[in-house]
Backbone as JSON Lines, residues from 0, in Angstrom:
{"i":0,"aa":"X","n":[76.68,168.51,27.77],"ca":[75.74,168.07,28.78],"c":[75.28,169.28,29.59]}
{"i":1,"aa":"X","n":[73.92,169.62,29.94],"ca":[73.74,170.18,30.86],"c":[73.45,170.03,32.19]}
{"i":2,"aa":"X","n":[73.9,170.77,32.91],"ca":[73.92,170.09,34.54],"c":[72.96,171.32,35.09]}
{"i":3,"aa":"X","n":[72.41,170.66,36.17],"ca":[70.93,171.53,36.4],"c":[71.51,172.92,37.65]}
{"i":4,"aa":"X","n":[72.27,172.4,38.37],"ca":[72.96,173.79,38.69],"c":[73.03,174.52,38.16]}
{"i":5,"aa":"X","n":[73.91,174.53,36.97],"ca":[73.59,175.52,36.08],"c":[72.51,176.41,35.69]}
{"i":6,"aa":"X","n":[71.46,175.53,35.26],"ca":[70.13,175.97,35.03],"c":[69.74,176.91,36.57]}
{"i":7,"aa":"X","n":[70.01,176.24,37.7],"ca":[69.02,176.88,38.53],"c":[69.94,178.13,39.26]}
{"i":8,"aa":"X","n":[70.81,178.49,38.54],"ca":[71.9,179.22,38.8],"c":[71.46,180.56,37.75]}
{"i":9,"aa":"X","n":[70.72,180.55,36.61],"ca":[70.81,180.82,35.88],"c":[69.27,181.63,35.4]}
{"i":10,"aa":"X","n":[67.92,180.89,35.78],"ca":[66.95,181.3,35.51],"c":[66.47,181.48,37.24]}
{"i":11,"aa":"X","n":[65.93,182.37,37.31],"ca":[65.38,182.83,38.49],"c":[64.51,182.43,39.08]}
{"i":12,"aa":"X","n":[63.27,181.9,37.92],"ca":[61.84,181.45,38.19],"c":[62.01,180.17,38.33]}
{"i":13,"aa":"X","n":[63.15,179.17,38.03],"ca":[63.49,178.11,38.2],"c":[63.91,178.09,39.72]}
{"i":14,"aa":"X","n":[64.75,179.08,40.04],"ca":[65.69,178.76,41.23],"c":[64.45,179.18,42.01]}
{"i":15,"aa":"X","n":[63.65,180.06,42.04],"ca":[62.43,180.23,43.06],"c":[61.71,179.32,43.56]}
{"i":16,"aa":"X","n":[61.18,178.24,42.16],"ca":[60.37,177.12,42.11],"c":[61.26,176.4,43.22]}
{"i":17,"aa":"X","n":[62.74,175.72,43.17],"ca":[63.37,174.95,43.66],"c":[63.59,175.56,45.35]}
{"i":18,"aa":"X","n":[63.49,177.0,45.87],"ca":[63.99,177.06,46.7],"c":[62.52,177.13,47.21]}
{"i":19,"aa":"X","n":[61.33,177.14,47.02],"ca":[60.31,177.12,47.37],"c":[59.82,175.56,47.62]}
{"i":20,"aa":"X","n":[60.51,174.56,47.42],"ca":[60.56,173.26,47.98],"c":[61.21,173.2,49.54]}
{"i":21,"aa":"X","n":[62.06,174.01,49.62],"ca":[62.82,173.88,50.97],"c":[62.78,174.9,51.85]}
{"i":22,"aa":"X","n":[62.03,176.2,51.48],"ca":[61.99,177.52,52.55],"c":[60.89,176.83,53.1]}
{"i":23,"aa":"X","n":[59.95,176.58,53.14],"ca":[58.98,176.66,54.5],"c":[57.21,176.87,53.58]}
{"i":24,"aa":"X","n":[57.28,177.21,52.57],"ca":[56.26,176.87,51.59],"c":[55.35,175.93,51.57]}
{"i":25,"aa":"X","n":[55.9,175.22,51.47],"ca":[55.31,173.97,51.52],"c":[55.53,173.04,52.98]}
{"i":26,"aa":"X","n":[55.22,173.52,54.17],"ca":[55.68,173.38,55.43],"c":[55.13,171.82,55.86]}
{"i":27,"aa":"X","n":[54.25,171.56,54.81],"ca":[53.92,169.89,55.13],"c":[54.63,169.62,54.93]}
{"i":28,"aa":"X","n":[55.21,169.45,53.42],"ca":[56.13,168.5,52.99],"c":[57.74,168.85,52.67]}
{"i":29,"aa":"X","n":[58.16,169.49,53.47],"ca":[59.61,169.99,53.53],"c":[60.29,169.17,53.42]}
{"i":30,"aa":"X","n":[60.15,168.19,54.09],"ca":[61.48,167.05,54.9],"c":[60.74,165.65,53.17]}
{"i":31,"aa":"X","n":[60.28,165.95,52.34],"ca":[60.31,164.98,51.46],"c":[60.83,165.7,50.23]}
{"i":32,"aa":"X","n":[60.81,167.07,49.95],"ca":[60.91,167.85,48.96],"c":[62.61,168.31,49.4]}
{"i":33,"aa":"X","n":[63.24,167.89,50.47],"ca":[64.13,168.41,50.58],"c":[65.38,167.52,49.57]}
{"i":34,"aa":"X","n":[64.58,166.16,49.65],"ca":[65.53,164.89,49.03],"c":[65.56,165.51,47.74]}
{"i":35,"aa":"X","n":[64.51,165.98,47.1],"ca":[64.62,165.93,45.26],"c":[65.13,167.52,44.94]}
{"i":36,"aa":"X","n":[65.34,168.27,45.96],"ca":[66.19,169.51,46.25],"c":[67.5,169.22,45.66]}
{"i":37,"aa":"X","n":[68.1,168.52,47.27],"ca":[69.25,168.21,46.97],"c":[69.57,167.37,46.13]}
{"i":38,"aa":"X","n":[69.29,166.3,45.76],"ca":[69.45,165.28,44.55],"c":[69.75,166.19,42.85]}
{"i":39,"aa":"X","n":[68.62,167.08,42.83],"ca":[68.81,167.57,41.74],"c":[69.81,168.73,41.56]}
{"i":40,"aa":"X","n":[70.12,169.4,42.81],"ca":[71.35,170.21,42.73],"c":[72.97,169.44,42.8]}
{"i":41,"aa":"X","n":[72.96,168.47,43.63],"ca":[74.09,167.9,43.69],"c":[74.84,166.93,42.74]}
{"i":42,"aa":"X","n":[73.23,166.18,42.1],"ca":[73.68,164.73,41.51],"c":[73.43,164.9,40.08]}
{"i":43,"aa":"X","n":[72.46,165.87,39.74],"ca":[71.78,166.23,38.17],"c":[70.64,165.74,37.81]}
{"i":44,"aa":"X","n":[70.09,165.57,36.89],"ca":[69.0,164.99,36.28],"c":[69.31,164.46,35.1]}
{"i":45,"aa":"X","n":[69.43,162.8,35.15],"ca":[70.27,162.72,33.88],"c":[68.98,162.32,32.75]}
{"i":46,"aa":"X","n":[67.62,162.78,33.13],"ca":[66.81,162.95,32.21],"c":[66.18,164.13,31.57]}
{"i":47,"aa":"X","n":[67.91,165.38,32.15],"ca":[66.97,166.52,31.84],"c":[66.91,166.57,30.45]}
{"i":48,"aa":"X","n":[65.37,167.67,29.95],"ca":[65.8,167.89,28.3],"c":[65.57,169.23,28.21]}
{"i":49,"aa":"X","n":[66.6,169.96,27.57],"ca":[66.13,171.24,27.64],"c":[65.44,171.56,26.1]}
């Protein structure tokens, strides 16, 4: 199984994309992008496909 931590642990341009949901980027929508942040670091994506 892969778990997306991993992944975003792992590719850079991934972990950029993801931390660019929650630095201030996207300063509208922080506080909605923060849920699918954490969700996908903590809980996984059990539809990921690599």
């Amino acid at each position: 199984m892969i778990y997306f931590i991993d992944v975003y642990n792992s590719y850079t341009k991934i972990r950029r994309v993801m931390d660019d949901l929650i630095n201030g980027k996207y300063h509208n929508y922080r506080n909605k992008f923060r849920n699918i942040y954490e969700n996908l670091l903590t809980y996984n994506d059990e539809f990921f496909i690599e």
